[in-house]
C-alpha positions in Angstrom: 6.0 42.0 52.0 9.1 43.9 51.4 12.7 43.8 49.9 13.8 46.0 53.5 12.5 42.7 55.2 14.2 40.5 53.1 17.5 42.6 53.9 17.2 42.4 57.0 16.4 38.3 57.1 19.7 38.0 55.2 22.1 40.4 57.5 20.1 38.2 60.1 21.4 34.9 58.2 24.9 36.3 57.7 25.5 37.8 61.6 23.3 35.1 63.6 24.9 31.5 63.6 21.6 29.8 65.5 19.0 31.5 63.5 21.0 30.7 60.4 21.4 27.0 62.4 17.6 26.5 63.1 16.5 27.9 59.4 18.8 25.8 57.5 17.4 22.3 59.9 14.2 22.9 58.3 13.5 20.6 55.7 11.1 22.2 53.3 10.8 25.8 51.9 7.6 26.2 52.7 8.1 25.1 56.7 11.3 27.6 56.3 9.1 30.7 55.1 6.5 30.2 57.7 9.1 29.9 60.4 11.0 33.1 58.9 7.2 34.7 59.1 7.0 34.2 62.4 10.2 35.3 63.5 9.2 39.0 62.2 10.2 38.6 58.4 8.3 39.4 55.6 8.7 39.0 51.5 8.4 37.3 48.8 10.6 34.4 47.0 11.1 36.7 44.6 12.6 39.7 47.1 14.5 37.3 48.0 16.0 35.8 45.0 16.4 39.2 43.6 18.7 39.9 46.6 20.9 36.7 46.9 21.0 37.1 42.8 23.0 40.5 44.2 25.7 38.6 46.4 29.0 37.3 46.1 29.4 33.9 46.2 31.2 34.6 49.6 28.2 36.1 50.6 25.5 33.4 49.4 27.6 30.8 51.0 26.5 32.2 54.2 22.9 32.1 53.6 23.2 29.3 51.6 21.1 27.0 54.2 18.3 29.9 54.4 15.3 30.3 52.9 15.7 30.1 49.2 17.0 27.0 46.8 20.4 28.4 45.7 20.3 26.2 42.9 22.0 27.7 39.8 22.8 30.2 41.3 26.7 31.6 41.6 27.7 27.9 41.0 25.5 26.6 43.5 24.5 22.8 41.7 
């Protein structure tokens, strides 16, 4: 697990429209992780959250539908 896999899922999220498509279709965080996994990702929820905690609100709102519940976080409800 690393945070340079994490970075790389979320310029992933930000730059690929139908992987950020599919991910966000998924309806559970645990079905989303496991498909992230096998699409050569690998970290933790909390790589992850330490790095969208990092973003703009511009930013989030692009990975908003990816792996992580956004909630309260950079006004996210």
């Amino acid at each position: 697990m690393s945070i340079e896999s994490a970075k790389a899922f979320l310029e992933r999220m930000k730059n690929d429209e139908d992987f950020r498509n599919r991910v966000g279709e998924i309806a559970t965080t645990e079905q989303r992780m496991e498909f992230v996994k096998k699409a050569g990702f690998d970290f933790t929820k909390e790589e992850i959250v330490k790095l969208t905690s990092e973003l703009s609100d511009e930013q989030l709102e692009k990975v908003h539908g990816g792996i992580i519940d956004c909630s309260g976080m950079h006004g996210y409800p």
